[in-house]
Legacy VTK file of the C-alpha trace (Angstrom):
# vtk DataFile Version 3.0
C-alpha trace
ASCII
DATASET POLYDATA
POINTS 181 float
0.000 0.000 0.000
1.015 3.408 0.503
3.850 5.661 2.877
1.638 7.815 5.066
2.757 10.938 6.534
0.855 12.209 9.491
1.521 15.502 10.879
0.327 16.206 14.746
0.545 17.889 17.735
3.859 16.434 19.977
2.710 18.315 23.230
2.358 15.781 26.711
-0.218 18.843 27.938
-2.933 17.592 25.594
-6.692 16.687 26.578
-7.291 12.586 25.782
-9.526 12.682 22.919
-6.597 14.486 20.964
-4.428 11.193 22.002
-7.646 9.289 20.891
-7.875 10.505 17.530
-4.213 10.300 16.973
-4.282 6.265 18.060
-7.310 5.995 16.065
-5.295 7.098 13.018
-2.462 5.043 13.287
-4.989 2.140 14.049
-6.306 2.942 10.885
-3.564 3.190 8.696
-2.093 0.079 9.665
-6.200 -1.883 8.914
-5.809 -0.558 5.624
-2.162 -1.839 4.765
-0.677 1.675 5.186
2.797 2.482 6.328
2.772 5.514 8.707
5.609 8.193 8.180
6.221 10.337 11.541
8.068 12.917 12.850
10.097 10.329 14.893
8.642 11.360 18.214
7.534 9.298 21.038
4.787 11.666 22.706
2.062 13.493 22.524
0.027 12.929 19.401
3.095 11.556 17.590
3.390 8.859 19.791
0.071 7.841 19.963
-0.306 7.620 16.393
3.081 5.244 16.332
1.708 3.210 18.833
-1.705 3.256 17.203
-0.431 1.737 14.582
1.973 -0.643 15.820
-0.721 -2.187 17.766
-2.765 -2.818 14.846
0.134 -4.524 13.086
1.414 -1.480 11.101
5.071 -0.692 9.959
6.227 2.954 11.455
8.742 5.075 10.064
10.201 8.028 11.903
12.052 11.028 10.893
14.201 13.013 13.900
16.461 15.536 14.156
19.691 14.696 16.279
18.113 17.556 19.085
15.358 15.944 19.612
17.047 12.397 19.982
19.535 14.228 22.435
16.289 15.668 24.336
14.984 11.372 24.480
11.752 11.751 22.738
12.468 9.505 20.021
10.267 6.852 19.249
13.033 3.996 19.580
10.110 1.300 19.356
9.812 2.234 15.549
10.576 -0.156 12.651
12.380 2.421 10.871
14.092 5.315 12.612
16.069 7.952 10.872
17.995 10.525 12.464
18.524 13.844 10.343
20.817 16.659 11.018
18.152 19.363 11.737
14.575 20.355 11.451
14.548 20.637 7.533
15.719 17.957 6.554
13.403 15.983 8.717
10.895 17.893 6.877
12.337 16.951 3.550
13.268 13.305 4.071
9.325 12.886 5.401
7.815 14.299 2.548
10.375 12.371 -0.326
9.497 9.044 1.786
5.638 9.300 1.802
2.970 9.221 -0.674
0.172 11.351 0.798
-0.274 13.662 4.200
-2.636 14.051 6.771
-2.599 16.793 9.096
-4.359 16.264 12.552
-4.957 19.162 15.085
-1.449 20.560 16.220
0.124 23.713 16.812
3.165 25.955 14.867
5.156 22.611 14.114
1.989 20.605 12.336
1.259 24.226 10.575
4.631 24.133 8.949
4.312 20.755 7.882
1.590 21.003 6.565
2.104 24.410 4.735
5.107 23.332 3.367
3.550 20.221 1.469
0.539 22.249 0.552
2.950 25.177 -1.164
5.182 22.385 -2.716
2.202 21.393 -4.135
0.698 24.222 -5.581
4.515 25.047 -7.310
3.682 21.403 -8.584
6.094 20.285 -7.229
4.463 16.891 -6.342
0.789 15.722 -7.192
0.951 13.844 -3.470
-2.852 13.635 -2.015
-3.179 15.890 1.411
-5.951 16.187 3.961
-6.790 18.234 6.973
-8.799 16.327 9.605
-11.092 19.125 11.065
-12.378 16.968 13.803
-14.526 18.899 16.213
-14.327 21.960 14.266
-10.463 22.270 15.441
-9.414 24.156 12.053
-12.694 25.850 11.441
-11.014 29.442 11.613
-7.970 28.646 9.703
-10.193 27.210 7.033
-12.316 30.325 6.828
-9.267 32.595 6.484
-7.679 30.074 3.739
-11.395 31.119 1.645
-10.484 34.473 2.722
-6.976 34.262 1.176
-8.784 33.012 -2.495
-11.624 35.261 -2.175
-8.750 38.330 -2.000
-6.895 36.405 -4.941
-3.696 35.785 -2.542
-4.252 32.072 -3.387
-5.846 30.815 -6.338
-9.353 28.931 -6.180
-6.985 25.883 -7.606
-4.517 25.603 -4.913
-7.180 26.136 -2.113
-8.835 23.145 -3.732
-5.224 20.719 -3.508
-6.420 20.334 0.350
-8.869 17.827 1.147
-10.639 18.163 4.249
-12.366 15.708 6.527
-14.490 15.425 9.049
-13.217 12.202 10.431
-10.187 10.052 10.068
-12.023 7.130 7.860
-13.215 9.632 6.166
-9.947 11.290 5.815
-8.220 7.861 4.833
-10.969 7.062 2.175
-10.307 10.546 0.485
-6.715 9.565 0.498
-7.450 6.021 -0.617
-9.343 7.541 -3.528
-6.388 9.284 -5.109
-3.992 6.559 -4.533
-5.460 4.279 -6.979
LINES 1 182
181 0 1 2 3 4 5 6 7 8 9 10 11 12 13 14 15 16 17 18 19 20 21 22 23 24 25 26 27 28 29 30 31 32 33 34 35 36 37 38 39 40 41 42 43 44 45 46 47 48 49 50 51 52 53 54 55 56 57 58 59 60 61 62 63 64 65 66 67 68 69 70 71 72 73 74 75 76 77 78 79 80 81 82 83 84 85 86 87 88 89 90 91 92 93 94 95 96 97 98 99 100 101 102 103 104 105 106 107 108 109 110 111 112 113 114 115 116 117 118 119 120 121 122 123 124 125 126 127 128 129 130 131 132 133 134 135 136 137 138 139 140 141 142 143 144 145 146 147 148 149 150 151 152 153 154 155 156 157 158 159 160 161 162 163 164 165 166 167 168 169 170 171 172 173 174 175 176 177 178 179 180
């Protein structure tokens, strides 16, 4: 099947049902034959989507920086863990190694992420699928200022339109699905 590259919150400060969602998407990937591509971290959201999917029998790949090995949040229970010398080229390496993204509720680092594939994207740069899972309504204001953005011709109609959004995370998967055919 397909690389998978989830991008999430890493925070330990975060209510349960943001752990939830993140297990149930690595739980979900792994049903469905997916590999899931991380950002090499063991908590927060990150880790609960590794372990998500390692308990349903998935194959994990993370991508670190040396600083954050050297601060012990890397996910040493993953099948594949690659150490990078900084922040972008953790970036880089995730996005060469996966097929598609999802983006789950996070803060400045998941923003980046996700911006960066998105505007990659829209240089065509790659034709790699890319959701946003607005569970509980979580990107709701970003999503109105993105319509903003093509409304004011800052981003064309056609690049707004290169991010998928879902509702939930089988619904999120099936969109990706879709395109991967």
């Amino acid at each position: 099947m397909a690389a998978i590259c989830v991008f999430c919150a890493s925070s330990r400060t975060l209510d349960q049902r943001w752990l939830d969602l993140a297990s149930e998407t690595g739980a979900e990937l792994a049903r469905r034959g997916h590999t899931l591509v991380s950002g090499g971290g063991c908590v927060g959201m990150m880790g609960a989507v590794a372990d998500g999917a390692r308990a349903a029998g998935g194959y994990t790949s993370g991508v670190i920086p040396q600083s954050l090995v050297d601060l012990e949040v890397a996910d040493l229970a993953s099948d594949e863990l690659l150490v990078t010398d900084g922040m972008a080229s953790r970036k880089t390496l995730m996005i060469d190694k996966s097929d598609a993204f999802v983006a789950l509720p996070g803060g400045l680092g998941t923003l980046d992420e996700l911006f960066e594939v998105w505007t990659t994207a829209t240089l065509a740069l790659h034709t790699k699928p890319m959701v946003l899972v607005d569970a509980d309504d979580f990107y709701r204001p970003l999503l109105d200022w993105l319509r903003t953005l093509a409304e004011q011709r800052f981003l064309k109609p056609a690049g707004l339109d290169l991010l998928l959004v879902a509702r939930t995370v089988p619904e999120a998967l099936d969109l990706l699905d879709s395109r991967l055919i």
